[in-house]
PDB file of N, CA, C, O and CB in Angstrom:
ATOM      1  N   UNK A   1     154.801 112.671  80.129  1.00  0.00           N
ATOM      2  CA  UNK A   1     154.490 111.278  80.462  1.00  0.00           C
ATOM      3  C   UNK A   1     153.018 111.148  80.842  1.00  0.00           C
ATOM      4  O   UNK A   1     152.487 112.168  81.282  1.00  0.00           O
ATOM      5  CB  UNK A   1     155.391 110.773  81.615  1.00  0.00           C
ATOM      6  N   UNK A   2     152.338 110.123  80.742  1.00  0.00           N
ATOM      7  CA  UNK A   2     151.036 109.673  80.349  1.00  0.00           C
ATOM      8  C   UNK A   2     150.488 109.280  82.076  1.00  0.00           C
ATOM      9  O   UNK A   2     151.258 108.771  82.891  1.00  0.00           O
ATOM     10  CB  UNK A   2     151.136 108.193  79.038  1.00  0.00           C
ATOM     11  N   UNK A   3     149.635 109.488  82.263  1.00  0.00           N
ATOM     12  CA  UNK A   3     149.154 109.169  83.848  1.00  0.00           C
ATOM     13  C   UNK A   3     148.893 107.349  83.661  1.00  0.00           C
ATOM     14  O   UNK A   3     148.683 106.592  82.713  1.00  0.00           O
ATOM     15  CB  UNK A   3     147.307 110.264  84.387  1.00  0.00           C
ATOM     16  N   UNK A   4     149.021 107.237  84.882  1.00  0.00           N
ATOM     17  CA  UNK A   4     148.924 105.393  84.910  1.00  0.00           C
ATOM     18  C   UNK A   4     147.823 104.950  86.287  1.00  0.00           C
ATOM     19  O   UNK A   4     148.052 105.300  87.445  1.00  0.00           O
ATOM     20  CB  UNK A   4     150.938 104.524  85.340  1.00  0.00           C
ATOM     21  N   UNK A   5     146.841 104.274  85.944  1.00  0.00           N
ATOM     22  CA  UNK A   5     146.604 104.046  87.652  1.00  0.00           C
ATOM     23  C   UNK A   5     146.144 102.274  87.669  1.00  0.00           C
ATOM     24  O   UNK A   5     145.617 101.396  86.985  1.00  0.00           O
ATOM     25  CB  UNK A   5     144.957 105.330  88.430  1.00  0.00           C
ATOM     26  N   UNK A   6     146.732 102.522  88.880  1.00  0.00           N
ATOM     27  CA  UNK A   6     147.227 100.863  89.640  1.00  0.00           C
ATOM     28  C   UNK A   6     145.310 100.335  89.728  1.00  0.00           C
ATOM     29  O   UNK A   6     144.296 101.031  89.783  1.00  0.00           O
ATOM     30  CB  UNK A   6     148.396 101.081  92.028  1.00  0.00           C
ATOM     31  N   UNK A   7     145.477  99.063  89.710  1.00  0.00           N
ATOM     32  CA  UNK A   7     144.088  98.038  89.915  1.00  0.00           C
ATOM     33  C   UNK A   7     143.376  98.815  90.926  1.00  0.00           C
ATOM     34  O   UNK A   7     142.417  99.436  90.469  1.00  0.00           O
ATOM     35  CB  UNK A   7     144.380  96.303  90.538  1.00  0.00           C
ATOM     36  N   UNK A   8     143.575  98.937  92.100  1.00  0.00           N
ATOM     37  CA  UNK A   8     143.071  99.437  93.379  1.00  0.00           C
ATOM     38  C   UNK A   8     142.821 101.042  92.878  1.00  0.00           C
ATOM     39  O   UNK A   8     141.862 101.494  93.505  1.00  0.00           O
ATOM     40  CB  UNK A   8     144.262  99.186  94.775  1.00  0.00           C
ATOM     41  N   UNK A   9     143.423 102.090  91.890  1.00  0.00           N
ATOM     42  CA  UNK A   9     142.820 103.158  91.556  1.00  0.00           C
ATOM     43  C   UNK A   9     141.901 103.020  90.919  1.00  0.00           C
ATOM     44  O   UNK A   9     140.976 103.775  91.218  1.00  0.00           O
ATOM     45  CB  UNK A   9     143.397 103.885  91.090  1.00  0.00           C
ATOM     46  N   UNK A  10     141.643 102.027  89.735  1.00  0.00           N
ATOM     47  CA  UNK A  10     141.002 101.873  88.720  1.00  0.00           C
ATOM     48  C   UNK A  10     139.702 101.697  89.247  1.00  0.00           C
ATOM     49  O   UNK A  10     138.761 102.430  88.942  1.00  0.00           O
ATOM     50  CB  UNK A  10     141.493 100.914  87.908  1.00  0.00           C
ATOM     51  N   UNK A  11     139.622 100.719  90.050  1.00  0.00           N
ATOM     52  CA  UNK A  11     138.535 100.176  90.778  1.00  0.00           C
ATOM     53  C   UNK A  11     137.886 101.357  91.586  1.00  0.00           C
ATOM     54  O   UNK A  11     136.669 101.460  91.430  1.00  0.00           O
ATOM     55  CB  UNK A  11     139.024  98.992  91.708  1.00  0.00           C
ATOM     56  N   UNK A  12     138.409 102.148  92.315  1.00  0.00           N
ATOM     57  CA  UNK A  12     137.703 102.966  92.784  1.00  0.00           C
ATOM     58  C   UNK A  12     136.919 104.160  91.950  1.00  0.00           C
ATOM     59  O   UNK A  12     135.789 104.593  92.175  1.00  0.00           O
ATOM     60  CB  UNK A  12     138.448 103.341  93.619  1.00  0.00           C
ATOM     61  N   UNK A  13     137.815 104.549  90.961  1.00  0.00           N
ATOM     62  CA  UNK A  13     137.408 105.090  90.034  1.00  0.00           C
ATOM     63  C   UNK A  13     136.130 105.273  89.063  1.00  0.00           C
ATOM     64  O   UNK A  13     135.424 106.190  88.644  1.00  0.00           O
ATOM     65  CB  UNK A  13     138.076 104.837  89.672  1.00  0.00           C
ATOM     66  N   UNK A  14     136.257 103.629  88.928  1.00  0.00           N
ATOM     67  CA  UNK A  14     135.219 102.823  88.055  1.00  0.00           C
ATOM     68  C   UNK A  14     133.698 102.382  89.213  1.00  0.00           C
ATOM     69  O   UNK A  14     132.628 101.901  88.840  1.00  0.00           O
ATOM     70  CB  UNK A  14     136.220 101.129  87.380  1.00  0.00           C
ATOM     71  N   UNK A  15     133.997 102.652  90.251  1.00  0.00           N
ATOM     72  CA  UNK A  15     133.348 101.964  91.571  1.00  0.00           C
ATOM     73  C   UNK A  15     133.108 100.541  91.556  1.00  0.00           C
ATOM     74  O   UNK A  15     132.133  99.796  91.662  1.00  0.00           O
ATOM     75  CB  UNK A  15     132.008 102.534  91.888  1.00  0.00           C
ATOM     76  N   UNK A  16     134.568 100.419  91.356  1.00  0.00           N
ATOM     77  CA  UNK A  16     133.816  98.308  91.213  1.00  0.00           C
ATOM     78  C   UNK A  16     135.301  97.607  91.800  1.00  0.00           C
ATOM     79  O   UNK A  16     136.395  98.169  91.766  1.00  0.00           O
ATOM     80  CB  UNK A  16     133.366  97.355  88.678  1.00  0.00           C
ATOM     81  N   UNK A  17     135.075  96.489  92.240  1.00  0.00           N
ATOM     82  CA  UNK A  17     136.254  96.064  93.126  1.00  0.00           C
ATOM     83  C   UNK A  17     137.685  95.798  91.948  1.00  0.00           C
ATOM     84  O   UNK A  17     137.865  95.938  90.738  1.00  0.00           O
ATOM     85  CB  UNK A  17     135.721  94.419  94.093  1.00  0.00           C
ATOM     86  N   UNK A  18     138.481  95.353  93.116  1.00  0.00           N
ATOM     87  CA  UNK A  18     140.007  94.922  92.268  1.00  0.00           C
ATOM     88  C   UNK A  18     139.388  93.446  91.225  1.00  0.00           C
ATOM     89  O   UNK A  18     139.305  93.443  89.996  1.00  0.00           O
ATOM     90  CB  UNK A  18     141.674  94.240  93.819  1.00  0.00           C
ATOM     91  N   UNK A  19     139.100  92.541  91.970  1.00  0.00           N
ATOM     92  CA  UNK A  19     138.635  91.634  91.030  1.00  0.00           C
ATOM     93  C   UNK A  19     138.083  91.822  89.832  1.00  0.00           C
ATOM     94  O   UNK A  19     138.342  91.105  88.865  1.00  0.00           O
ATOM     95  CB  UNK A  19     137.933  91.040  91.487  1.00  0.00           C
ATOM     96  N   UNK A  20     137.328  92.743  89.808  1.00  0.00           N
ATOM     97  CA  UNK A  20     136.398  93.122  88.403  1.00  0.00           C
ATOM     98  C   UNK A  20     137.367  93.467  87.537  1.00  0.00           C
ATOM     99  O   UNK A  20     137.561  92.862  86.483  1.00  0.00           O
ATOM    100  CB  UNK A  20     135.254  94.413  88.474  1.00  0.00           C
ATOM    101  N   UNK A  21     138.204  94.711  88.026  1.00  0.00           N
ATOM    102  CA  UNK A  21     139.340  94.919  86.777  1.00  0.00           C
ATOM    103  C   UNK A  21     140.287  93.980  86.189  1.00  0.00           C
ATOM    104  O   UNK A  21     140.510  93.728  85.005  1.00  0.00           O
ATOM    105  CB  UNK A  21     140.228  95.845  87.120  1.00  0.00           C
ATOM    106  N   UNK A  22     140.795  93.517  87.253  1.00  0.00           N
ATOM    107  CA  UNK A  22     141.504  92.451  87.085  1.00  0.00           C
ATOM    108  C   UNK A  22     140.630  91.498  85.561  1.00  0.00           C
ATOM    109  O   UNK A  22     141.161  91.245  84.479  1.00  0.00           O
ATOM    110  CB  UNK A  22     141.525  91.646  88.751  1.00  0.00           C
ATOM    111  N   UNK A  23     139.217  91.157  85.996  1.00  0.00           N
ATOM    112  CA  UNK A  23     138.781  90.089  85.132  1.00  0.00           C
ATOM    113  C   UNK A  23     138.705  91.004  83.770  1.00  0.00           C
ATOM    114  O   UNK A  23     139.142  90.490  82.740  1.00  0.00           O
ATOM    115  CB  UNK A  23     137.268  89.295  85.657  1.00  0.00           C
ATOM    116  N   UNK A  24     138.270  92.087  83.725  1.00  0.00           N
ATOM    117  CA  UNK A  24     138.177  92.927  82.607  1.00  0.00           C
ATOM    118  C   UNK A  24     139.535  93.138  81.908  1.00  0.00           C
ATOM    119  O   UNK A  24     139.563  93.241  80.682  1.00  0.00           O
ATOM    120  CB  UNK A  24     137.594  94.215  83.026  1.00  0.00           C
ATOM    121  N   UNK A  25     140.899  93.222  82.796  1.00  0.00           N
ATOM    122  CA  UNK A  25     141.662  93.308  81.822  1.00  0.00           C
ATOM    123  C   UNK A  25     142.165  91.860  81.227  1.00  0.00           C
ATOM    124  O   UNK A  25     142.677  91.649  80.128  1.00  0.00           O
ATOM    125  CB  UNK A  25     142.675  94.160  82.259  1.00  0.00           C
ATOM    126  N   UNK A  26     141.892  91.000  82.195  1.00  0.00           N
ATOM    127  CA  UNK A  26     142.094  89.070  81.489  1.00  0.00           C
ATOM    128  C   UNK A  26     141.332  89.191  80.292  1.00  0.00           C
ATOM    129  O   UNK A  26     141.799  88.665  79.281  1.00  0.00           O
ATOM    130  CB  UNK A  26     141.224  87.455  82.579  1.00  0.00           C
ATOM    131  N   UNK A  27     140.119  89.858  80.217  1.00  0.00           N
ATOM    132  CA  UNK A  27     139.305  89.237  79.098  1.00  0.00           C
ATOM    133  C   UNK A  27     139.244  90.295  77.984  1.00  0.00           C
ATOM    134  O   UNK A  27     138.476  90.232  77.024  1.00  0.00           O
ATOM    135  CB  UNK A  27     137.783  88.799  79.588  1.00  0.00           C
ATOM    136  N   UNK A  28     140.533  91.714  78.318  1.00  0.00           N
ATOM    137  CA  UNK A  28     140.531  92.105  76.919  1.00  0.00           C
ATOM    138  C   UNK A  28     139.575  93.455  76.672  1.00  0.00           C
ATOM    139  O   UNK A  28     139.370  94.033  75.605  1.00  0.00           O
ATOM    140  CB  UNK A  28     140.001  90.818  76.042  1.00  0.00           C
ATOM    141  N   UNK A  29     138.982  93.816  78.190  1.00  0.00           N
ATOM    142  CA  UNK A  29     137.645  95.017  77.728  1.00  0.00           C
ATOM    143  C   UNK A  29     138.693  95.823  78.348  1.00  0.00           C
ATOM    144  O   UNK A  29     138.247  96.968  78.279  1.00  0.00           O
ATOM    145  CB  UNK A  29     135.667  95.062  78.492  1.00  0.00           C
ATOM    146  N   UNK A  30     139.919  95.872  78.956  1.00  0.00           N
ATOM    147  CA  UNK A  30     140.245  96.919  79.751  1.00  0.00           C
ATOM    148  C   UNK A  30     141.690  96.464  79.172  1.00  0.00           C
ATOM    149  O   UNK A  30     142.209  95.357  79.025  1.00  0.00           O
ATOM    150  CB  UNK A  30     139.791  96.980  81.485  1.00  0.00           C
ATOM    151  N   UNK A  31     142.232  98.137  78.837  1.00  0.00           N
ATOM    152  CA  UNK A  31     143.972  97.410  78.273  1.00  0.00           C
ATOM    153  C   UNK A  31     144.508  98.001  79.378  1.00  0.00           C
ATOM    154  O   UNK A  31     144.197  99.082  79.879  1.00  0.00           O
ATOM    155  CB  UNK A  31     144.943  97.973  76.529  1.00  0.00           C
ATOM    156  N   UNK A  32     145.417  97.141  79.754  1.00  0.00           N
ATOM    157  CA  UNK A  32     146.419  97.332  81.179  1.00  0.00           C
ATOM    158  C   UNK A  32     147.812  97.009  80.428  1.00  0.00           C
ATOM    159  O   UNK A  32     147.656  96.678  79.253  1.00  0.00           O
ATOM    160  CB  UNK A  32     146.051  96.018  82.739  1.00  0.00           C
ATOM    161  N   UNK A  33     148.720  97.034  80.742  1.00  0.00           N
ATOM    162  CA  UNK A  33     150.222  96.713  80.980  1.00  0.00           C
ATOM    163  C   UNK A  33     151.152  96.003  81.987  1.00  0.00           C
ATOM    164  O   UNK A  33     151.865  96.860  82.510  1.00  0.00           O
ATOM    165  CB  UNK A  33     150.662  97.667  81.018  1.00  0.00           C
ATOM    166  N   UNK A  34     151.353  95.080  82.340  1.00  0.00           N
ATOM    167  CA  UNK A  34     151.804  94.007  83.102  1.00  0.00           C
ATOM    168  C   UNK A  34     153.279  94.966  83.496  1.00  0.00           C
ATOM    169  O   UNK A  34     154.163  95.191  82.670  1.00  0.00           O
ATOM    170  CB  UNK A  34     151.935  92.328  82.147  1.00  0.00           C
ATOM    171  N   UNK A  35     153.296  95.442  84.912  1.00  0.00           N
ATOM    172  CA  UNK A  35     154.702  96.169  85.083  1.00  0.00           C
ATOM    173  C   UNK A  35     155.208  94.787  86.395  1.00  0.00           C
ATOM    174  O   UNK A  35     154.717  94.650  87.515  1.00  0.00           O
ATOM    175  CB  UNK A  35     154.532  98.353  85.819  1.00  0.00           C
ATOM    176  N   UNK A  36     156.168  94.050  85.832  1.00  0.00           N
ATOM    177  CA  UNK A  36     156.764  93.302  87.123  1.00  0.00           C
ATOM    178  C   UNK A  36     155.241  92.822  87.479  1.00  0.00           C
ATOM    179  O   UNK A  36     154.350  92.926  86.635  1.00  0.00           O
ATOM    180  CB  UNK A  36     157.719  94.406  88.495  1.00  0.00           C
ATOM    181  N   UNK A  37     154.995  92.279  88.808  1.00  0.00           N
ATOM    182  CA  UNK A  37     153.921  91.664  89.093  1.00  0.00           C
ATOM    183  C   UNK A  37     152.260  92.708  89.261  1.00  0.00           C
ATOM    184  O   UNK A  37     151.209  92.421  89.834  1.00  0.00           O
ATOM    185  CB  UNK A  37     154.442  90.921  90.413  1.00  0.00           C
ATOM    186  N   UNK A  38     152.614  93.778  88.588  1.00  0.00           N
ATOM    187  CA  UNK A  38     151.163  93.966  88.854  1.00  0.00           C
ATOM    188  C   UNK A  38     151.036  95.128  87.558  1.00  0.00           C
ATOM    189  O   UNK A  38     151.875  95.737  86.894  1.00  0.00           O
ATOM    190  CB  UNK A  38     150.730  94.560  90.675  1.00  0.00           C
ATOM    191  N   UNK A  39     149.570  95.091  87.572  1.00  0.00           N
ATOM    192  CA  UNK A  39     149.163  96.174  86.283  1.00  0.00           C
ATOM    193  C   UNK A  39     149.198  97.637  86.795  1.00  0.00           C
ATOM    194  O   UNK A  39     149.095  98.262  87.851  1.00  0.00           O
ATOM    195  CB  UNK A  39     147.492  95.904  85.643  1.00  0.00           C
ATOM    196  N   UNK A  40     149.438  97.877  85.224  1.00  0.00           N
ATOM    197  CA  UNK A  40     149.142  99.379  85.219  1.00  0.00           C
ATOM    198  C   UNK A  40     147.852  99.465  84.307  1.00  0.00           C
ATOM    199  O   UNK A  40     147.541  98.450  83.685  1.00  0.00           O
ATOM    200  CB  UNK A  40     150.470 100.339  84.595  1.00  0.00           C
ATOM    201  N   UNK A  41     147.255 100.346  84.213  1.00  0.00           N
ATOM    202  CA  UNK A  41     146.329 100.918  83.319  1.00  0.00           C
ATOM    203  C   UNK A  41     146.723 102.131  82.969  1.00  0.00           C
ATOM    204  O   UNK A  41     147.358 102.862  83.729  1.00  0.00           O
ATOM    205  CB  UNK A  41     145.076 100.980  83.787  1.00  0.00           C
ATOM    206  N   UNK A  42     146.373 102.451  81.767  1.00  0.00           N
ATOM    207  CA  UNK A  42     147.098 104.082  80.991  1.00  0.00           C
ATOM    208  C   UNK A  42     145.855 104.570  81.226  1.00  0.00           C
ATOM    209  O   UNK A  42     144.923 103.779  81.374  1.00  0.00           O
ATOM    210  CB  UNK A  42     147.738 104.281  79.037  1.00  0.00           C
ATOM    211  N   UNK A  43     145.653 105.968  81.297  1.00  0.00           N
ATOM    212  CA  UNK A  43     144.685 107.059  81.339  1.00  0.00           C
ATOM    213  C   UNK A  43     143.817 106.794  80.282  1.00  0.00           C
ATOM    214  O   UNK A  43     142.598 106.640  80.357  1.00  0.00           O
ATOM    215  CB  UNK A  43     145.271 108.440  81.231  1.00  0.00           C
ATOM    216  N   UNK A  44     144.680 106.740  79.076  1.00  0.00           N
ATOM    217  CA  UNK A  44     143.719 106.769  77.889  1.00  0.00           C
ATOM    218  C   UNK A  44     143.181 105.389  77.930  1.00  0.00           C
ATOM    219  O   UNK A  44     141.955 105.351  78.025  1.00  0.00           O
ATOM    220  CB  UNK A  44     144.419 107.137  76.410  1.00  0.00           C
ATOM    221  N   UNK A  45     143.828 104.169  77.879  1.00  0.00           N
ATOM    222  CA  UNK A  45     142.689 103.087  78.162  1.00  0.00           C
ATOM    223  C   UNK A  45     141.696 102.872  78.769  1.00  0.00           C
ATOM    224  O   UNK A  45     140.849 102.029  78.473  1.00  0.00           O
ATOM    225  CB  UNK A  45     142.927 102.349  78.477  1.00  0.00           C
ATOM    226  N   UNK A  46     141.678 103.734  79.847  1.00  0.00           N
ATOM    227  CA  UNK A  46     140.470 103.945  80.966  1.00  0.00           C
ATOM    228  C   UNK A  46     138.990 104.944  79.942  1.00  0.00           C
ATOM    229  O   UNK A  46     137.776 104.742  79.922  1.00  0.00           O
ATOM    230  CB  UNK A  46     141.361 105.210  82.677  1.00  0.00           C
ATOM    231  N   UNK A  47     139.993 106.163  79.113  1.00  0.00           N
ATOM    232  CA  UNK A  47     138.764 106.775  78.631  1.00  0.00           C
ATOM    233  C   UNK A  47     138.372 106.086  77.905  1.00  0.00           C
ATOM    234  O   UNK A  47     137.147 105.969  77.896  1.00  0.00           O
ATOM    235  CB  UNK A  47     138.730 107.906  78.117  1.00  0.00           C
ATOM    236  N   UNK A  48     139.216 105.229  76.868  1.00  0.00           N
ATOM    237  CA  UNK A  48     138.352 104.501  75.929  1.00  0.00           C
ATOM    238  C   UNK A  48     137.571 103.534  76.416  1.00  0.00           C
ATOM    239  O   UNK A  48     136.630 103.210  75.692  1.00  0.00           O
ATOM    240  CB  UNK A  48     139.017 103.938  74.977  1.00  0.00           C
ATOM    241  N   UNK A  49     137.739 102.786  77.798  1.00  0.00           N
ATOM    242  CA  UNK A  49     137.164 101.992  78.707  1.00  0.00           C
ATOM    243  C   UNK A  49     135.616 102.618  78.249  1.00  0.00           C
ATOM    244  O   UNK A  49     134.738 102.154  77.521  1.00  0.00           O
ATOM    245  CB  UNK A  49     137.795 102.174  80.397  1.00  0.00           C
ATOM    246  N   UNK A  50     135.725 103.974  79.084  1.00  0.00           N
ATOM    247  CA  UNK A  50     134.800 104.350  79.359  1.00  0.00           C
ATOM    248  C   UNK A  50     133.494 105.208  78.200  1.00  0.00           C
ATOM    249  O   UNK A  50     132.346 105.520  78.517  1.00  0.00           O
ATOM    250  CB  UNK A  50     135.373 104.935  80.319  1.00  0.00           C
ATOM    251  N   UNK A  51     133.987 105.352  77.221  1.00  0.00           N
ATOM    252  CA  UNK A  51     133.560 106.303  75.927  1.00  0.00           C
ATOM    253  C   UNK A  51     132.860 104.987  75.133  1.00  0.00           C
ATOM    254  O   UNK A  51     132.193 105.285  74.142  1.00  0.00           O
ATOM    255  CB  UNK A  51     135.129 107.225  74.907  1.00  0.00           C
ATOM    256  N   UNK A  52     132.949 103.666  75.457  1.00  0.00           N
ATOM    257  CA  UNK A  52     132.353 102.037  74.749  1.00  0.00           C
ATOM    258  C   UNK A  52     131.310 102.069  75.700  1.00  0.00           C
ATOM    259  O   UNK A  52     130.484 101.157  75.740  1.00  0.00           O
ATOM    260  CB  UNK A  52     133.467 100.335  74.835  1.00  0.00           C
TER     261      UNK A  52
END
């Protein structure tokens, strides 16, 4: 199974707040997955996040 990390990981990760991800995954630069009320982000969406 594939690693997942929540808005509040992502963000720290990325060093940028919950809001930012949040807007990044609204607008399509960041692929997340809607689990029940809150996102996930997959590992690999994050590298490809990050490899653009």
């Amino acid at each position: 199974m594939s690693r997942v990390f929540t808005v509040k990981e992502a963000a720290v990760l990325l060093k940028t707040t919950r809001q930012q991800i949040r807007k990044m995954i609204q607008s399509g630069e960041l692929p997340a997955v809607k689990v029940g009320r809150e996102w996930r982000i997959p590992a690999e969406g994050l590298s490809i996040f990050l490899m653009t």
